[in-house]
MIVO-622882 format. One record per residue: residue in one letter; x, y, z of N, C-alpha, C, CB in turn. Coordinates in pm, whole numbers, padded with zeros to 5 digits, always signed. Atoms other than C-alpha are relative to their C-alpha. Glycine has a CB too. Layout:
<rs>
aXYZXYZXYZXYZ/...
</rs>
This chain:
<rs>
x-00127-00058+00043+06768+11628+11169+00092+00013+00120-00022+00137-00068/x-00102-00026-00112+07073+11596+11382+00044+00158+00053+00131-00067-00052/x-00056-00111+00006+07265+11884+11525+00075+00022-00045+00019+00039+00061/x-00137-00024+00053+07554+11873+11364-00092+00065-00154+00129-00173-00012/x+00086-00034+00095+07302+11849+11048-00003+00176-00022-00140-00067+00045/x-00001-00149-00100+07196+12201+11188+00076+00078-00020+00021-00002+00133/x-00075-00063-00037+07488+12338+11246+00075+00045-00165+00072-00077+00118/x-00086-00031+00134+07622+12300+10891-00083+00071-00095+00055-00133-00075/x+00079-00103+00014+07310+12437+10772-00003+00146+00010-00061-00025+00052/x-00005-00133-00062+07353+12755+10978+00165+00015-00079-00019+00005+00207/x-00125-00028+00017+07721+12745+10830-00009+00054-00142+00094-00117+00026/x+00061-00044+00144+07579+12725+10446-00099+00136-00020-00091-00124-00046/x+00078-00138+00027+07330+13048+10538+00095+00088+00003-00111+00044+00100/x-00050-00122-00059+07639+13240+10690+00045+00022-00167+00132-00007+00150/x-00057-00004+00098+07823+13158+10330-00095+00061-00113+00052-00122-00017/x+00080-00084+00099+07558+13253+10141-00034+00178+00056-00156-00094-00020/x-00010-00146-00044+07505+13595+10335+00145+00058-00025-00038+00013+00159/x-00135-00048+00035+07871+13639+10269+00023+00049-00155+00097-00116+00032/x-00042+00043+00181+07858+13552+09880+00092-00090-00011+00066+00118-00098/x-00107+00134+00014+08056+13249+09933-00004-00145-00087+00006-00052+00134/x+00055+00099+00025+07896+13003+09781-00018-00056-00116-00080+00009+00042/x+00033+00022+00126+07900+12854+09395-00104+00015+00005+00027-00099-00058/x+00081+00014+00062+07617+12894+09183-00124-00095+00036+00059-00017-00088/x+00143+00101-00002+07386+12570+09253+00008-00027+00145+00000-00163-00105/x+00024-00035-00166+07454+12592+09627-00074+00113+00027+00131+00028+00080/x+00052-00140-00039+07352+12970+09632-00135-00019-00070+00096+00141-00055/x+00124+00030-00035+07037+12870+09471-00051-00094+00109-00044-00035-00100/x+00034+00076-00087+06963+12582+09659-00047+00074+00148+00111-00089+00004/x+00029-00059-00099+07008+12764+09969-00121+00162+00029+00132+00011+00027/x+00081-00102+00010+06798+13073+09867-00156-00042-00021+00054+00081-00106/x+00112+00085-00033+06544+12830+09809-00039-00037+00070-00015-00067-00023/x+00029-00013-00140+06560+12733+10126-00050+00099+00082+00085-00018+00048/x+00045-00087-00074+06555+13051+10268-00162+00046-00008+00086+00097-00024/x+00132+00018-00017+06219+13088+10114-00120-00049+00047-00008-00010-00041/x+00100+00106-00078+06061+12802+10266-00013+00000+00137+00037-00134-00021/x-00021-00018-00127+06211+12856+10576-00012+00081+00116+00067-00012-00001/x+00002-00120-00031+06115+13114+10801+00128-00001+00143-00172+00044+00031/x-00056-00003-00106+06359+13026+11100+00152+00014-00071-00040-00123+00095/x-00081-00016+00049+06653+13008+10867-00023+00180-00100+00016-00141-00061/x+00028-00101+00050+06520+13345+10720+00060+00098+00078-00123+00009-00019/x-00094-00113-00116+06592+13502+11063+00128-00029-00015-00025-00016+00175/x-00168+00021-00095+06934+13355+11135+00048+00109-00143+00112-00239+00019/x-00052-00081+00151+07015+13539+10723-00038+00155+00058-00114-00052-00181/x-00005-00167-00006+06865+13853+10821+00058+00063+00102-00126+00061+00003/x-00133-00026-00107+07083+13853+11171+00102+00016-00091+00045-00128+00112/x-00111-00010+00037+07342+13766+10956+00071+00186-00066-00012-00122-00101/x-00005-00170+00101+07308+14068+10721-00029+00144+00050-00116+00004-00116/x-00010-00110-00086+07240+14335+10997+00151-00026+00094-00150+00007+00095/x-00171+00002-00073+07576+14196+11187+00084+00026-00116+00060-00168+00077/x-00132-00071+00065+07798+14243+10858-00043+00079-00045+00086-00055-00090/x+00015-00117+00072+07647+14554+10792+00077+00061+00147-00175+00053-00063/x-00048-00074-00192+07771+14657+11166+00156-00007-00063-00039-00146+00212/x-00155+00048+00015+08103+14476+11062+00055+00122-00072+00027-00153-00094/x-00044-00121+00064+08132+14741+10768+00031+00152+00036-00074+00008-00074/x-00046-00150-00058+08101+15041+10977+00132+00006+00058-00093+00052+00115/x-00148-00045-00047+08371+14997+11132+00126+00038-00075+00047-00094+00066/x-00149+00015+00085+08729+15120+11030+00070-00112+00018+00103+00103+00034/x-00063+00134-00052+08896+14807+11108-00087-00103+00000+00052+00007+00135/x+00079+00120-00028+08634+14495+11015+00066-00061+00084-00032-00083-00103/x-00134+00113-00055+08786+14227+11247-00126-00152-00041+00069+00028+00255/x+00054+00136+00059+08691+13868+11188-00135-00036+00106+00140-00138+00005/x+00090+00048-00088+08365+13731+11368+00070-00080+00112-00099-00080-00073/x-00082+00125-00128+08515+13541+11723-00099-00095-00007+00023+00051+00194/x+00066+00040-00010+08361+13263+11781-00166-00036-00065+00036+00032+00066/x+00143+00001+00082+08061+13210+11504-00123-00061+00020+00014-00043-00108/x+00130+00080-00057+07863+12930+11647-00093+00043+00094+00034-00107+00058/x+00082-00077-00117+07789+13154+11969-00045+00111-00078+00089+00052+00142/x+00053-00069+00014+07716+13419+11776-00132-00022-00112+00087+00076-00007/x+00134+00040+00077+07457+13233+11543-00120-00017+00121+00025-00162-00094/x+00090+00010-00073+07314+13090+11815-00074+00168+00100+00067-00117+00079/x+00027-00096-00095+07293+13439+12002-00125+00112-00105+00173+00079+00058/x+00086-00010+00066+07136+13602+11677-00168-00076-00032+00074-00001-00067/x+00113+00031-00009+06855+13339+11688-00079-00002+00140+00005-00105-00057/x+00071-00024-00123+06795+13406+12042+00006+00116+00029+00035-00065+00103/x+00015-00099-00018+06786+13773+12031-00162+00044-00062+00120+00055-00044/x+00098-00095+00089+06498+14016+11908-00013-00021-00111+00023+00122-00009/x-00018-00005+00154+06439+13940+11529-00004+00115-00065-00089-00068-00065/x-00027-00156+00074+06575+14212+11312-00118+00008-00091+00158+00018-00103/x+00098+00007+00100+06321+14335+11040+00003-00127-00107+00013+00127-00072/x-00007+00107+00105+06224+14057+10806+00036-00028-00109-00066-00029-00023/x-00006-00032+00146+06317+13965+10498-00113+00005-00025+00064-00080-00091/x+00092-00011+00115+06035+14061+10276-00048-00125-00097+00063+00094-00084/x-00007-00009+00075+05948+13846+10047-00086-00007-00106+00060-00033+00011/x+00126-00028-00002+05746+13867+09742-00076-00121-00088-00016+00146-00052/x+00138+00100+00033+05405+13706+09624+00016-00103-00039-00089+00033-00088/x-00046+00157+00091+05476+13314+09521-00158+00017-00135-00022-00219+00163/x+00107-00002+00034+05215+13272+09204-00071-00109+00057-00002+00011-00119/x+00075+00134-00020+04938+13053+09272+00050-00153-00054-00129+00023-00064/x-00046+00167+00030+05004+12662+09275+00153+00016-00019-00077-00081-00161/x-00167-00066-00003+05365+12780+09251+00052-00112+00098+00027+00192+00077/x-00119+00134-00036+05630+12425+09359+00107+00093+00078+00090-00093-00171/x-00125-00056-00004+05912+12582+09302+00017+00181+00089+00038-00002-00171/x-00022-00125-00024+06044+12874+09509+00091+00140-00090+00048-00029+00111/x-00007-00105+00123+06100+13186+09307+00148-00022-00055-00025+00176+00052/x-00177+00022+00023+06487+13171+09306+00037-00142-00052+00091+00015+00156/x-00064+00157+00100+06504+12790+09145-00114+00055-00144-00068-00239+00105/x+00095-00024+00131+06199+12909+08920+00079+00118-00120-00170+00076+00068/x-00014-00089+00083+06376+13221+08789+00159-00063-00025-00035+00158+00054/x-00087+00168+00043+06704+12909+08770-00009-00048-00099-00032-00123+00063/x+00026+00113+00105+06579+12690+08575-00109+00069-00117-00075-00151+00086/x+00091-00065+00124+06317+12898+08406-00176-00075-00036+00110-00029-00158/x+00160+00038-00007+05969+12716+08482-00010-00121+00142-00058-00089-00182/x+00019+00060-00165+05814+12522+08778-00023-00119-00033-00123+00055+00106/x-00017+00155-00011+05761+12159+08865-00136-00062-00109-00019-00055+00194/x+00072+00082+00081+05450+12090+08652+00073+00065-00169-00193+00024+00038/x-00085+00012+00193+05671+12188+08301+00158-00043+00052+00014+00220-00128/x-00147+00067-00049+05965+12003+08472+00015-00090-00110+00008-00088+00159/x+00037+00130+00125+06047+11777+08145+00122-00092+00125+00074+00037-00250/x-00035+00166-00100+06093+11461+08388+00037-00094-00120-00171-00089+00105/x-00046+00161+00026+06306+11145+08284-00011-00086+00054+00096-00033-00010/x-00006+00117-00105+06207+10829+08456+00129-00066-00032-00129-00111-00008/x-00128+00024-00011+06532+10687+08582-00013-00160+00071+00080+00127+00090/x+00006+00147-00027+06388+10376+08718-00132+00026+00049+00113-00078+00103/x+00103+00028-00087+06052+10291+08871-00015+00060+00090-00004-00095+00039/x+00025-00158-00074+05915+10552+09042+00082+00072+00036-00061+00010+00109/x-00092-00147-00035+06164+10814+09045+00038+00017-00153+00166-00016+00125/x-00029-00049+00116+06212+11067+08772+00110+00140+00016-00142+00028-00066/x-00093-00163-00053+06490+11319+08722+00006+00086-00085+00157-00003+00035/x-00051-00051+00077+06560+11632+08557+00170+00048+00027-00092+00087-00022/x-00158-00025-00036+06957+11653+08496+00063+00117-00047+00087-00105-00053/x-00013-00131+00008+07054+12034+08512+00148-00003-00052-00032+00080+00137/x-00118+00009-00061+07402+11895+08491+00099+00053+00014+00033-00060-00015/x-00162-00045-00091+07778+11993+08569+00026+00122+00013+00139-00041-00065/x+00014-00186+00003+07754+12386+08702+00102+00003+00113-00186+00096+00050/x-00103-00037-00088+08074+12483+08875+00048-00115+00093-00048+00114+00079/x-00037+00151-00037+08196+12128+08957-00103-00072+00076+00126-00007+00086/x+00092+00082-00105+07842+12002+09116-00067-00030-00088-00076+00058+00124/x+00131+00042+00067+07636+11779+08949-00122+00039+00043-00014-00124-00002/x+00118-00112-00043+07276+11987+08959-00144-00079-00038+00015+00170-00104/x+00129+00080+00039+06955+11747+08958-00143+00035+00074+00030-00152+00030/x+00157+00035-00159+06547+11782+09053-00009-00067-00032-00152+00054+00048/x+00035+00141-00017+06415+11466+09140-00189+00008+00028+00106-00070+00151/x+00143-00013-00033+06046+11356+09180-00014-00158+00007-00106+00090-00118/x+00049+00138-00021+05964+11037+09360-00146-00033+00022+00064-00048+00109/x+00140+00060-00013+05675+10833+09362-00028-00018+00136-00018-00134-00072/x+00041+00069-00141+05451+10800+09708+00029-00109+00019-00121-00010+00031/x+00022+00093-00034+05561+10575+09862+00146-00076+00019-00097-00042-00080/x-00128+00087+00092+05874+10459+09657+00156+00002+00114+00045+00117-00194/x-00113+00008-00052+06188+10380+09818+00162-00036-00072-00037-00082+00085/x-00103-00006+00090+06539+10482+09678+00069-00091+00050+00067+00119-00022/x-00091+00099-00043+06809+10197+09643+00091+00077+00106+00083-00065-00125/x-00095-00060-00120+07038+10230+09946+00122+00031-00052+00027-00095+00121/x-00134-00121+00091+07338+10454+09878+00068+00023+00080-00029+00154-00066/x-00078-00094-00115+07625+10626+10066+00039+00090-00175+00180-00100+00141/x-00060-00098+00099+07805+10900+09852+00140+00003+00011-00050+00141+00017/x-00147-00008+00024+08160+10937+09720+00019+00140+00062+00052-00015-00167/x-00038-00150-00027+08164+11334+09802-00096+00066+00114-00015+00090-00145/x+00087-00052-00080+07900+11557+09956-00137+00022-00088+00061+00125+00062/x+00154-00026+00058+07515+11576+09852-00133+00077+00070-00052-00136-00023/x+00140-00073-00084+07250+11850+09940-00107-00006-00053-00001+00139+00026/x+00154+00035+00018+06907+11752+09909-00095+00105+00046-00037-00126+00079/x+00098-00068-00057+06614+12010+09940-00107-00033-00085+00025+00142+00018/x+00132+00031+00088+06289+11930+09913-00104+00107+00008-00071-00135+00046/x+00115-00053+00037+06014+12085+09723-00134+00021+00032-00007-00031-00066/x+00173+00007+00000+05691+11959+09789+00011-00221+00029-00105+00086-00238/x+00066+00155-00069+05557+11626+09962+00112-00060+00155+00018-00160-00169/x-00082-00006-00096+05852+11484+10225+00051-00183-00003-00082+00071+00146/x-00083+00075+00037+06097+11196+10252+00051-00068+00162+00105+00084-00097/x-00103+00063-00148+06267+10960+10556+00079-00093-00057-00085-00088+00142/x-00065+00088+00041+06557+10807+10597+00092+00006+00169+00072+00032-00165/x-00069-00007-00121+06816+10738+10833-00008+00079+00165+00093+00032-00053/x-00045-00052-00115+06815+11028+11004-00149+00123+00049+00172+00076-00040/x+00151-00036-00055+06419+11125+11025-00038+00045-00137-00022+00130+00138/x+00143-00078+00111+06185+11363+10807+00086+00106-00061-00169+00094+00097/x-00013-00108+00030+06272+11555+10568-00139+00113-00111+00132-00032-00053/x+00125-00061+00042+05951+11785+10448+00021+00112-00065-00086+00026+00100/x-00015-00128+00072+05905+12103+10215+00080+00088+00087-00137+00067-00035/x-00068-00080-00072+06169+12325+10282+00145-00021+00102-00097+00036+00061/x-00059+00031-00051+06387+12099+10444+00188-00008-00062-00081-00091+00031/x-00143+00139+00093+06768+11969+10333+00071-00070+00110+00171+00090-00109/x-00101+00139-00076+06960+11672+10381+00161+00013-00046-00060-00184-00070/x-00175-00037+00031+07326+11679+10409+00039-00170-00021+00112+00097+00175/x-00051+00137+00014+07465+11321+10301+00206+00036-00043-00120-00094-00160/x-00092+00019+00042+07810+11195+10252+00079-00110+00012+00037+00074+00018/x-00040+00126+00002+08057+10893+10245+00016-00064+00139+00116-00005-00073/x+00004+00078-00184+07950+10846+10649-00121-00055+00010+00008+00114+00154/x+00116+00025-00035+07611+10813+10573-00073-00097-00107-00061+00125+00022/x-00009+00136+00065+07487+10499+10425-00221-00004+00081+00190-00156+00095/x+00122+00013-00015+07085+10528+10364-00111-00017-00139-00022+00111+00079/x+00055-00004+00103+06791+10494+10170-00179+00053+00023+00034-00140-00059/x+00102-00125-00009+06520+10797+10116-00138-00102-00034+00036+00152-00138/x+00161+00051+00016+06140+10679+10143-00082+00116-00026-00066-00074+00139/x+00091-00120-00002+05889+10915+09994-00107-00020+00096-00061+00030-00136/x+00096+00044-00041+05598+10960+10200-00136-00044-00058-00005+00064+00065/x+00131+00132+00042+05245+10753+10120-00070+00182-00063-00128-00143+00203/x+00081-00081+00043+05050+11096+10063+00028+00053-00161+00002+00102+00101/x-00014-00065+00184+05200+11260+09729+00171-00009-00018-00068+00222-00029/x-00152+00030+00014+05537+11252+09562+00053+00121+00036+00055-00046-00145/x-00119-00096-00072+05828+11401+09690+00063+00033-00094+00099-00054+00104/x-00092-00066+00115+06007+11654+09436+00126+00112+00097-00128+00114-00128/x-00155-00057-00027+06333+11804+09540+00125+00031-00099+00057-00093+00082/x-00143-00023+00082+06682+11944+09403+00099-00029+00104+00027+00163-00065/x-00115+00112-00050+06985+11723+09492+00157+00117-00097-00048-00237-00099/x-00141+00002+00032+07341+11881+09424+00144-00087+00059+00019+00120+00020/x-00137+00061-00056+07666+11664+09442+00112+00027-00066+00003-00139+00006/x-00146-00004+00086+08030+11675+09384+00067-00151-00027+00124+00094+00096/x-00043+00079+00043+08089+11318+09337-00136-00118-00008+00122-00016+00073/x+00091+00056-00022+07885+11024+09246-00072-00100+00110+00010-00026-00076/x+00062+00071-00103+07663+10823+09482+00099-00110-00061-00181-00018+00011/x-00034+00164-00033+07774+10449+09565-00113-00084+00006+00071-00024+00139/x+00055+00077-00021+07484+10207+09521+00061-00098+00097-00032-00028-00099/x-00052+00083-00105+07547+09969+09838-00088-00127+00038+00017+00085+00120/x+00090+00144-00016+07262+09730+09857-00003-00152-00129-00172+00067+00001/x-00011+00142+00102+07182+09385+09629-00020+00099-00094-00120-00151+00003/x+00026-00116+00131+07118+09643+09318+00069-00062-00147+00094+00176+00043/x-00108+00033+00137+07214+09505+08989+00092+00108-00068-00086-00048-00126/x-00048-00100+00054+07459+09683+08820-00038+00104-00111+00080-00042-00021/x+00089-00101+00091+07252+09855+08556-00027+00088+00031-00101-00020-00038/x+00069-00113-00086+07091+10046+08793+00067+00114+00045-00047-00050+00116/x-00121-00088-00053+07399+10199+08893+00019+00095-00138+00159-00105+00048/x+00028-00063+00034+07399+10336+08584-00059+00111-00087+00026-00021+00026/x+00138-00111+00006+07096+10466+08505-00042+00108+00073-00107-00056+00019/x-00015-00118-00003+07126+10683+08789+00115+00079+00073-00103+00029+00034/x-00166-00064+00024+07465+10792+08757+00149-00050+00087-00011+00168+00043/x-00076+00034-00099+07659+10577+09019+00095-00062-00106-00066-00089+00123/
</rs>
């Protein structure tokens, strides 16, 4: 994962510690936070600095945010978030489970082509809202995107352009980035994908394909 990657990451936790964030972003990312324990801290910095912010009579705006993310993950870690018990065999992290309303083995999957199956949550506050579940192994047609697309994965792990992405991870794509996701050989890779516009098939791809899954 790049830094910039990173950086926009850390930008999507501050928004969600704010309440900034539509609906299938603010899961997404709370999903994350579950998986994540390093993005867990930078949220619970966040949420002990705007509780500071509130005392004051006069909030003033954060200066400088990037130094102070980075300075929150290099300080003392505030108390943890908490959080509680996943059930056994439990995919899905609690916040997409109590979402969607059941976990990845009662996912009613659509195969959308040869090894890859989707469920389509679809159009929630202008983002198309999809989980995905690829086959070991399988490799998605090459794509760039018309808009922006956040990828987090579930369970198993994925490469592409710009390295690994593994449980817990997300991928930030958009009309700069021109790739195509490989599950890894061990087990399939299940994830939730939100976008605001559709992908671009870009390789030899017949046009059918385009759309079947949604280009």
């Amino acid at each position: 994962m790049t830094s910039d990657a990173t950086d926009t990451i850390d930008t999507l936790i501050a928004r969600y510690v704010a309440g900034n964030l539509p609906t299938p972003a603010r899961v997404l990312v709370a999903s994350h936070l579950e998986l994540n324990p390093r993005s867990r801290a930078l949220a619970r910095g966040l949420e002990v600095m705007a509780g500071e912010e509130l005392e004051l009579e006069t909030p003033r705006p954060i200066r400088d945010p990037k130094n102070r993310l980075a300075a929150i993950l290099g300080s003392d870690a505030p108390a943890p978030i908490i959080l509680p018990p996943q059930p056994a065999n439990a995919i899905y992290p609690r916040a997409l489970r109590d979402y969607v309303g059941f976990d990845a083995d009662e996912t009613p999957w659509r195969t959308k082509m040869p090894g890859f199956r989707e469920h389509d949550l679809g159009e929630i506050e202008g983002f198309h809202v999809s989980l995905f579940w690829i086959r070991p192994g399988r490799r998605i047609p090459t794509h760039t995107h018309g808009g922006v697309e956040l990828s987090l994965v579930l369970d198993g792990a994925f490469t592409d352009v710009h390295g690994r992405y593994g449980r817990g991870d997300i991928s930030i794509a958009d009309e700069t980035v021109e790739h195509r996701p490989t599950a890894e050989m061990d087990r399939p890779c299940i994830g939730m994908a939100i976008t605001d516009a559709p992908l671009k098939l870009t390789g030899s791809i017949p046009r059918r394909l385009m759309d079947i899954i949604g280009g």
